[in-house]
FIDO-145120 format. One record per residue: residue number from 1; x, y, z of N, C-alpha, C in turn; residue in one letter. Coordinates in Angstrom, 1 decimal. Example, Ala and Ser with C-alpha at 12.3 -4.5 7.8 and 13.67 -1.06 7.14 Angstrom:
residues 2
(pt 1,(13.2,-5.7,7.8),(12.3,-4.5,7.8),(13.2,-3.3,7.8),"A")
(pt 2,(12.8,-2.2,7.1),(13.7,-1.1,7.1),(12.9,0.0,7.9),"S")
This chain:
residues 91
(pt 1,(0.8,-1.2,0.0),(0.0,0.0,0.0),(0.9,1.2,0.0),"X")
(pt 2,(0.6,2.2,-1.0),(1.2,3.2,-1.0),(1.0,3.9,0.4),"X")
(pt 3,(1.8,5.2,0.7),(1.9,5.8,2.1),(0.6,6.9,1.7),"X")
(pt 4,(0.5,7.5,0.3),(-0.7,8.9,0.0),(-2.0,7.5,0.2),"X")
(pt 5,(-2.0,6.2,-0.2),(-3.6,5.8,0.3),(-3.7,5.5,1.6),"X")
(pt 6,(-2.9,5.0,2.7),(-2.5,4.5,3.7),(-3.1,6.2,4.6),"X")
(pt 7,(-2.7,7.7,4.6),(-3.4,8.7,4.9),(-4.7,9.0,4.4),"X")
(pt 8,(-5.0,8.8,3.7),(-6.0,8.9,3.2),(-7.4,7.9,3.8),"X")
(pt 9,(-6.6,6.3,3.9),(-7.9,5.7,5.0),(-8.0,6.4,6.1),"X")
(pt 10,(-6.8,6.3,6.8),(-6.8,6.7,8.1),(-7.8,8.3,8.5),"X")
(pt 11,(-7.4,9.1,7.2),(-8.5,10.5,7.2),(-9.6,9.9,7.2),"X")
(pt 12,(-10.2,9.0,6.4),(-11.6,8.8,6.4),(-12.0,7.7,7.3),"X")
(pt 13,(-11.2,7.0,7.9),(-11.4,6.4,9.8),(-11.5,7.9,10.6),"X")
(pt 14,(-11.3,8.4,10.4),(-10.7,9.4,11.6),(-12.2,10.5,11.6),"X")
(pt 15,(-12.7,10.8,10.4),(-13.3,11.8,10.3),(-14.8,11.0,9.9),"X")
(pt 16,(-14.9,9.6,9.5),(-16.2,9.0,10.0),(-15.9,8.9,11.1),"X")
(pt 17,(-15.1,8.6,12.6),(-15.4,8.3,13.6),(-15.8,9.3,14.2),"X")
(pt 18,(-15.2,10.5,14.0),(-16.0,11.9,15.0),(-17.8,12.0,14.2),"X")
(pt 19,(-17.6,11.4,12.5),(-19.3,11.6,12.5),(-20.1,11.1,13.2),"X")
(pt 20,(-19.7,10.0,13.6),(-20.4,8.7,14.4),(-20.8,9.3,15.5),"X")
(pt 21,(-19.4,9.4,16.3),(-19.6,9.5,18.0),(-20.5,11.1,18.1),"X")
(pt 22,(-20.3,11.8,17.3),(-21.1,13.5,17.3),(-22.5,12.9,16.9),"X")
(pt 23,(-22.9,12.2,16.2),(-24.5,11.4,15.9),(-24.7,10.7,17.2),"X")
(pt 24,(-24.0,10.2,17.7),(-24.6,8.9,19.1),(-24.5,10.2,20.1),"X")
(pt 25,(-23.7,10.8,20.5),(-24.0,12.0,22.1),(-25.0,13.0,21.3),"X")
(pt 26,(-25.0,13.3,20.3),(-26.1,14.4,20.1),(-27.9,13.1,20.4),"X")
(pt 27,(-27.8,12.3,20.0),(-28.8,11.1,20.5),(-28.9,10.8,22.1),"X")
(pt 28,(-27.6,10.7,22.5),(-27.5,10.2,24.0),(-28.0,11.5,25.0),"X")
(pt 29,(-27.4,12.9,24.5),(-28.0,13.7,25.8),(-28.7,14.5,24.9),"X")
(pt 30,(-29.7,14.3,24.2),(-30.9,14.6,23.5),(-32.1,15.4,24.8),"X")
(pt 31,(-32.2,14.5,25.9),(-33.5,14.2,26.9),(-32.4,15.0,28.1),"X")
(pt 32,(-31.0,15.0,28.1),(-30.4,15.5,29.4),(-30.6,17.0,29.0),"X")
(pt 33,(-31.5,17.5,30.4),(-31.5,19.0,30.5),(-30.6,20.3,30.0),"X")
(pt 34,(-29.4,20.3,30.5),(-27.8,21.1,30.5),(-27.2,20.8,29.0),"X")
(pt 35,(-27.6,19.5,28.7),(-27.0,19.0,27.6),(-27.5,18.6,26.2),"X")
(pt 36,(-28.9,19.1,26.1),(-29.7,19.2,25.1),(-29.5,19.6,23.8),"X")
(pt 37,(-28.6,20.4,23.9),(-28.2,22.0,22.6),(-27.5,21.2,22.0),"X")
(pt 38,(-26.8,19.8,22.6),(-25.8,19.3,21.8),(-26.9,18.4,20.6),"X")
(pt 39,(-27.9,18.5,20.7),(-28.9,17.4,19.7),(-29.3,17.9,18.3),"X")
(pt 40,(-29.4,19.5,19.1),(-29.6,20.7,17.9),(-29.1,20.2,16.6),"X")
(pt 41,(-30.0,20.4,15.6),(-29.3,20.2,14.0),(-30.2,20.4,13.0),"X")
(pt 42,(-29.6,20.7,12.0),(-30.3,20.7,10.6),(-30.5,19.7,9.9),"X")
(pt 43,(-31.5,19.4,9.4),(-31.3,18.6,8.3),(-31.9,18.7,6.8),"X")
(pt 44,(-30.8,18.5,5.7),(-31.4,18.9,4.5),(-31.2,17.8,3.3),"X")
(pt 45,(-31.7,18.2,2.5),(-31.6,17.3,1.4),(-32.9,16.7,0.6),"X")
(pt 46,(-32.8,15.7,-0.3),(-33.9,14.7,-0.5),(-34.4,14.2,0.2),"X")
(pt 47,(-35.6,14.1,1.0),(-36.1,13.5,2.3),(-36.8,12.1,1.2),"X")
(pt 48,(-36.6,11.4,2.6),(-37.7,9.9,1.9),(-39.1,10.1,2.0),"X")
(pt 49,(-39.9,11.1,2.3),(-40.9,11.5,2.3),(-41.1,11.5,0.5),"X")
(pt 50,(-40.5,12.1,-0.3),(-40.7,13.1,-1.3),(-39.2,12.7,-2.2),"X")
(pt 51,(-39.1,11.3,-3.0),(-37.6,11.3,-3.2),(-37.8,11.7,-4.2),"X")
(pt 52,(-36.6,11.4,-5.3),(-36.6,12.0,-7.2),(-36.9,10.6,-7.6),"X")
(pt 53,(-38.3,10.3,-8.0),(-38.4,8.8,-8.4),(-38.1,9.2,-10.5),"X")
(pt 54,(-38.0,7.9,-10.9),(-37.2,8.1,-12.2),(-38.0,7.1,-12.9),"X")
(pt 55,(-39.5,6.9,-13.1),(-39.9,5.9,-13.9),(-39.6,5.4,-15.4),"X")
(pt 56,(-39.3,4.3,-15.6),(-38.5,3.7,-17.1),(-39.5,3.0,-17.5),"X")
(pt 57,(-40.8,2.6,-16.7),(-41.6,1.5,-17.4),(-41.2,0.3,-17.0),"X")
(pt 58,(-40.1,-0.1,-16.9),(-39.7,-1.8,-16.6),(-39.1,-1.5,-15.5),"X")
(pt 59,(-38.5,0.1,-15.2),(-37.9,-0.3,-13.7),(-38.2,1.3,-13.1),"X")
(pt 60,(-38.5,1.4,-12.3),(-38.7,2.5,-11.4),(-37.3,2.8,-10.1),"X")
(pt 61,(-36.6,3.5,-10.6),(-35.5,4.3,-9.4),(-36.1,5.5,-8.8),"X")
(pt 62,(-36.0,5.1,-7.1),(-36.3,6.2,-6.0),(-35.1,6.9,-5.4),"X")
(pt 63,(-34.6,7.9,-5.5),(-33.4,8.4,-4.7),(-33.6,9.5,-3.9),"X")
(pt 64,(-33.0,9.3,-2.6),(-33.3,10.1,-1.7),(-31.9,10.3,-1.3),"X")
(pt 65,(-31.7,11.6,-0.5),(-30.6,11.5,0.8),(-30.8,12.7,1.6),"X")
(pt 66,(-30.6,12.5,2.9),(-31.1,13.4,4.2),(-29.9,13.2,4.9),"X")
(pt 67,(-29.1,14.5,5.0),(-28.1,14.4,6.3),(-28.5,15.6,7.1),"X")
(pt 68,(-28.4,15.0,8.4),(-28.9,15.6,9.8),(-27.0,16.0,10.4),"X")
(pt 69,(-26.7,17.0,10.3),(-26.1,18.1,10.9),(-25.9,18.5,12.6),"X")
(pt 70,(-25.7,18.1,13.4),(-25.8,18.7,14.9),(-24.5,19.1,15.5),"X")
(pt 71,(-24.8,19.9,16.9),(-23.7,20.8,17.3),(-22.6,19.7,17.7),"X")
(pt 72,(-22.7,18.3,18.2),(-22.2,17.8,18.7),(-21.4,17.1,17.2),"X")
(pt 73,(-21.5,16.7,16.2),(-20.7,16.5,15.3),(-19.8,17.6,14.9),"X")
(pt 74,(-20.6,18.8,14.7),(-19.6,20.3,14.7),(-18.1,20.3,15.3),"X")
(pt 75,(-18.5,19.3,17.2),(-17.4,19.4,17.8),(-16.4,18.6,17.8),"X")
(pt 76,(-17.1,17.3,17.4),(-16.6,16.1,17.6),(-15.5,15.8,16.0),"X")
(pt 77,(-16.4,16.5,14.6),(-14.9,16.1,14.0),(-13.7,16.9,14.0),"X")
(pt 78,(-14.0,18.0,14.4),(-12.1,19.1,14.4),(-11.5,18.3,15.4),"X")
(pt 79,(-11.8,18.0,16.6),(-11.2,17.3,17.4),(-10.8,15.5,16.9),"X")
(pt 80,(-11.3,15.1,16.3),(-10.8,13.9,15.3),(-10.1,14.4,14.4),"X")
(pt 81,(-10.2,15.1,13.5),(-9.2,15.7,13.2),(-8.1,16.3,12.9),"X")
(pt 82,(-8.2,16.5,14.7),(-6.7,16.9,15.5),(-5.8,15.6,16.1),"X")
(pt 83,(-7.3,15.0,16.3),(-6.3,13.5,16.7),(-5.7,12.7,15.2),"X")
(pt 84,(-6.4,12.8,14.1),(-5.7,12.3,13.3),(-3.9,13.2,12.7),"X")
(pt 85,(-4.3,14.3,12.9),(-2.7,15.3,12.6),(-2.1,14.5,14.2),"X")
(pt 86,(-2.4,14.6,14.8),(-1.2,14.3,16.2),(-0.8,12.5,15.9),"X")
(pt 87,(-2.0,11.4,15.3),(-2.0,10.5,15.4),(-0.6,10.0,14.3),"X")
(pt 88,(-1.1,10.3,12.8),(-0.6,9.8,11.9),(0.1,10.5,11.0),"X")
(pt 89,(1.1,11.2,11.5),(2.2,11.9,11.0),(3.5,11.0,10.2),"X")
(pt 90,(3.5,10.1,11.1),(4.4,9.3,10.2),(4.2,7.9,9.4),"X")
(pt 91,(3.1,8.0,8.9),(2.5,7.0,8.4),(3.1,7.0,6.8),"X")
């Protein structure tokens, strides 16, 4: 494996894991009082309510996509981020 794809996973481990963990605490302290704001978020896009359907006659394609946005992912990937520059410098 070259060393430019070898950075490159590791960026996209690093920066889906802060998407993850900022999706599960903006979930987890959704209901906690003090810690609510962290749930806050937008979400935009093609909703599955209402997708771009593409009828052909023999085959019908539905496409949608919805991403939901919140403060706690905001925080959560600069800080993955930072752990990937501190992590994998010499990779």
């Amino acid at each position: 494996m070259t060393k430019g794809l070898k950075k490159t996973i590791a960026f996209t481990f690093f920066l889906l894991a802060g998407i993850t963990l900022g999706a599960f605490l903006g979930r987890l302290f959704a209901q906690t009082p003090y810690l609510s704001w962290l749930s806050w978020g937008q979400t935009f896009g093609i909703s599955a309510d209402s997708p771009v359907i593409i009828d052909l006659s023999v085959i019908t394609l539905a496409f949608g996509l919805t991403l939901k946005v919140t403060i706690a992912q905001i925080i959560t990937i600069p800080i993955f981020i930072l752990i990937y520059a501190k992590t994998c410098k010499n990779i």
